[in-house]
Structure formats: C-alpha cells, structure tokens
N, C-alpha and C positions, 0 to 999 in steps of 0.2 A: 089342347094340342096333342096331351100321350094320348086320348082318346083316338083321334084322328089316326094318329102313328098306327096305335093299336089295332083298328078297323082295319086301315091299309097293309099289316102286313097278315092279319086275319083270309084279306080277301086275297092277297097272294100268292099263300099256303094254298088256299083251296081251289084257286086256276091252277097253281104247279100240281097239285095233285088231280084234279079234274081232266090234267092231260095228259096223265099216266094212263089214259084207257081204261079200257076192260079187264078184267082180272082175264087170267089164262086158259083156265078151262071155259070162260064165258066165250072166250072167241073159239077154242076149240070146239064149242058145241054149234056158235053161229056157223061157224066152217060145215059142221056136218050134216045140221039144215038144211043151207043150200047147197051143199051137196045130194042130200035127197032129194031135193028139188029138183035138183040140174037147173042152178041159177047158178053162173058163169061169175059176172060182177057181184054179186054178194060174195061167192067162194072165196074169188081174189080178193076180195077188202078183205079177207081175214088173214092174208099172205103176205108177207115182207115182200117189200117191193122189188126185189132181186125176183122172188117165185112168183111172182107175179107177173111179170115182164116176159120170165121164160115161158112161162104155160101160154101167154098172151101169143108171140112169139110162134111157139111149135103149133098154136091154132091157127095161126095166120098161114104159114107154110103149108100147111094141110088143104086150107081153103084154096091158096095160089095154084096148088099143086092139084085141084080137084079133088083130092082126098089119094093122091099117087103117092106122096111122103106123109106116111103118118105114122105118128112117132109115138103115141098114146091110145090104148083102145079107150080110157078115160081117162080122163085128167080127173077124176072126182073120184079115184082108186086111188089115185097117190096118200089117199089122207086114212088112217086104220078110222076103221067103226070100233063101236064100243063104250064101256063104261069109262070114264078115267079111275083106275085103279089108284094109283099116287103120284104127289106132285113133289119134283124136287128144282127147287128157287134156286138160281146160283148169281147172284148180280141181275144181270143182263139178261141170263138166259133162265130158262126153263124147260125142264123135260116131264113131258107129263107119259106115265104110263097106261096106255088104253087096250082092255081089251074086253074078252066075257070072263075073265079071272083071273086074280092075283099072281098067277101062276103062266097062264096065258096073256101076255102084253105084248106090244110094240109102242117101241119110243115116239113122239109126237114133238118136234123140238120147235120151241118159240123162242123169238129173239123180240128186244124191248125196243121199238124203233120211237120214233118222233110222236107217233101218238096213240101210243102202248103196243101189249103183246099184239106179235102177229106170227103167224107158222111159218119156218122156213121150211118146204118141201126139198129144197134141196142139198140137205144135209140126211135128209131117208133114202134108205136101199131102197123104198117104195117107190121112190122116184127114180131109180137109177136103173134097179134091175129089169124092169122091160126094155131099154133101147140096149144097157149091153148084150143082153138075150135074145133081141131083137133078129132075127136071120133076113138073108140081104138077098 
C-alpha cells in the first residue's frame, strides 16, 4: 500500500512539474525562431495570452481595414534579438536580459501562466513606442 502511495505521489510531482513548461529562455529562443521565420502561431504560443490576443487583434484590424490601420510595421520587432545575457527569476516572473552584450540589453519579461513561461510583449517599450510615436 505505501508503495502504491509512494508511486502515486512520485507521478504527481512529475505531471505538476511537467506542466510548469519550458524553462524561459527555452521559450525566449522558440519566440525568436518563429520570429525568424515569420511563423505568426508559433510566435504567439510563446506569448501570454493577454499578448497574444492583442497582436492577434491589431492583425485583424489591419486585414478589416485593408492594411489602412496599421499599428505594427512588425509584430515580430516587438521581441529584442540577441543573446540572453542574464536571467533574473522572481516568483512568477522573469526577466531575462538580451542582447549582443552585457552591457548592451533590453529586458524580455515573462510571466508564468497555466502552462509555463510565456513573454508578456506588453509590459516592453518595444511594444508600445511605435503606436505612441506612431503620426496620425
């Protein structure tokens, strides 16, 4: 019987951990992939579902609009290229530093949702400062 116990909370542990995801920089790098790619759904599966929504979202408007409102010259700039320089864990979140050096970075922030890290684009200036900059 503590066998049985013992297996069952063995196999437990390892589903609750098996659905912690990918580690961060693992999905930071699938994001930059299909971003080389210009694969659309791959990008977004590496995107908390909030950024996900939105980029889905401003791509739709674009297409409705004929390409009359367009709010992104790419959605697959919002995310910095680069090396990950260092990673800082804090609970939930993570920020990883990326760039071509130590010295040269930009923040990369992931938030830990339901089935691990995913990038929030929209907590980046990356994402923000083309539409306030944007001229009308």
């Amino acid at each position: 019987m503590r066998r049985h116990l013992a297996a069952l909370l063995l196999a437990a542990l390892a589903a609750v951990s098996a659905g912690c995801g990918d580690d961060a920089r693992e999905v930071y790098t699938q994001a930059r992939t299909a971003a080389e790619a210009k694969d659309f759904e791959a990008f977004a599966g590496a995107l908390t579902d909030r950024s996900a929504s939105l980029l889905r979202g401003l791509a739709a408007a674009e297409d409705g609009s004929r390409g009359r409102y367009r709010f992104l010259e790419d959605p697959y700039k919002v995310l910095p290229m680069g090396d990950v320089q260092a990673e800082e864990e804090r609970g939930n979140l993570t920020i990883l530093k990326v760039g071509k050096s130590e010295r040269d970075t930009q923040d990369v922030i992931l938030l830990r949702e339901r089935d691990g890290w995913r990038i929030d684009v929209l907590d980046s200036p990356r994402f923000w400062d083309p539409l306030v900059t944007k001229k009308r």
